[in-house]
C-alpha positions in Angstrom: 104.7 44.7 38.3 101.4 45.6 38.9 99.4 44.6 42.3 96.6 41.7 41.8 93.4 43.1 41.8 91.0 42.5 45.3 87.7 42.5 45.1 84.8 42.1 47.5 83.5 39.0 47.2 80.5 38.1 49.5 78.8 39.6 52.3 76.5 38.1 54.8 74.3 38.9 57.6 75.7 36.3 60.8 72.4 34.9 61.7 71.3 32.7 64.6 71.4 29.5 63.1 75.4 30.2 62.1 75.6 30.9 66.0 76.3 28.9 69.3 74.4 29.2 72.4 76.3 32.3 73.7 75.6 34.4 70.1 79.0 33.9 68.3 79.5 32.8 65.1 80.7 28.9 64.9 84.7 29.0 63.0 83.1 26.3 60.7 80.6 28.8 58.9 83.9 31.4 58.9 85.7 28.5 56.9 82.5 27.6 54.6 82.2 31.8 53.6 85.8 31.5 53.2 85.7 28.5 50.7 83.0 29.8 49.1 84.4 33.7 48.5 87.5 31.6 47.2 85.5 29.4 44.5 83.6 33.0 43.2 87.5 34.5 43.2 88.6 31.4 41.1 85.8 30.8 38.6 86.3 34.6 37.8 89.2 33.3 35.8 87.7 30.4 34.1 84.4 28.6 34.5 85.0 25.2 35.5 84.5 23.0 38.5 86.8 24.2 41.2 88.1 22.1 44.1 89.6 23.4 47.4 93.3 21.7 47.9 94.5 24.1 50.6 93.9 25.9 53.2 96.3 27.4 55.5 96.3 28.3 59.5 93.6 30.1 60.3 93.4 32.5 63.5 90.6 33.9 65.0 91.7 38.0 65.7 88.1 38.6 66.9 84.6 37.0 67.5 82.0 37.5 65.0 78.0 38.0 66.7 74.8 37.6 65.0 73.5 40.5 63.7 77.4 41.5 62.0 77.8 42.0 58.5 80.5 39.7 56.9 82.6 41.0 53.9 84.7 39.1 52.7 87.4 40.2 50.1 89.7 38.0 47.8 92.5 38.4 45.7 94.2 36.1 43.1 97.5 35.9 44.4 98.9 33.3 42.2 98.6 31.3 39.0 99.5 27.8 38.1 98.4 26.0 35.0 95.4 24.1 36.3 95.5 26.3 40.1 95.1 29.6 42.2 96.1 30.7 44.5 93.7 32.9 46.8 94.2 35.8 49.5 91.0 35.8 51.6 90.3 38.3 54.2 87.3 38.5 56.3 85.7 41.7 58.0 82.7 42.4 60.2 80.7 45.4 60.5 79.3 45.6 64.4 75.9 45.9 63.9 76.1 47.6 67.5 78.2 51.4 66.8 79.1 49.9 63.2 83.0 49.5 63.7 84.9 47.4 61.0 86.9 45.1 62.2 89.2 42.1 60.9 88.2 38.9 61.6 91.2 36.4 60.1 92.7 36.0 57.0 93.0 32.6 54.7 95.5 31.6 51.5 93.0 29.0 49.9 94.4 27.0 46.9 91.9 26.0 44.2 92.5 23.3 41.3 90.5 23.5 38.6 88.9 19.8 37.3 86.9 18.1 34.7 84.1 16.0 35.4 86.2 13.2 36.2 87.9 15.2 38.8 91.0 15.0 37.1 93.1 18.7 37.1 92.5 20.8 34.1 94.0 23.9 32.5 91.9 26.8 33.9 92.1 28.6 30.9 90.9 26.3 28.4 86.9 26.7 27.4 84.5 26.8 30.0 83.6 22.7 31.4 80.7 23.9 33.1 77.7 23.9 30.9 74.5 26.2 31.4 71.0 24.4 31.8 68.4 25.4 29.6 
């Protein structure tokens, strides 16, 4: 059996407006990249609307400052019919000395729905229709 395929995601600068008073990254932005790295992870394997069902614990290993570099890294860990199942892992860059260090680690389930919100088979045709 062949390991599932991780990819990097997103990366992000931490600015100040994702920061408190003291210069550390609020969880709640952590959890919005998280989310959002999961979605990209999910609509690589059909292009639909995606919803977040799950998220598991998440613990903070380390702070994350303004000025670090976010990467963010995802693998499809499992497949349902209309779901995924997605390994998140977060990394910083220090913008001070440049070390890379682990920040936490999520296991995000994603359904896949049609416009009603109703749960879809992920591989059918794409739902999601392009503007002009």
């Amino acid at each position: 059996m062949t390991e599932p395929e991780t990819s990097l995601s997103l990366r992000r600068v931490a600015h100040p407006s994702n920061a408190n008073h003291q210069g550390t990254i609020f969880g709640g932005f952590i959890l919005s990249v998280i989310d959002e790295a999961a979605y990209l992870e999910a609509r690589r394997h059909g292009v639909h609307r995606w919803v977040t069902v799950t998220m598991d614990r998440i613990e903070f290993k380390a702070p994350v400052h303004v000025g670090d570099v976010l990467s963010i890294f995802t693998t499809a860990v499992k497949k349902g019919r209309s779901s995924i199942t997605v390994h998140v892992k977060v990394q910083v860059e220090r913008w001070l000395g440049g070390a890379t260090i682990e920040v936490t680690n999520a296991t995000v389930k994603m359904v896949a729905v049609d416009h009603a919100g109703h749960a879809i088979d992920f591989r059918s045709p794409p739902t999601v229709v392009p503007e002009a």
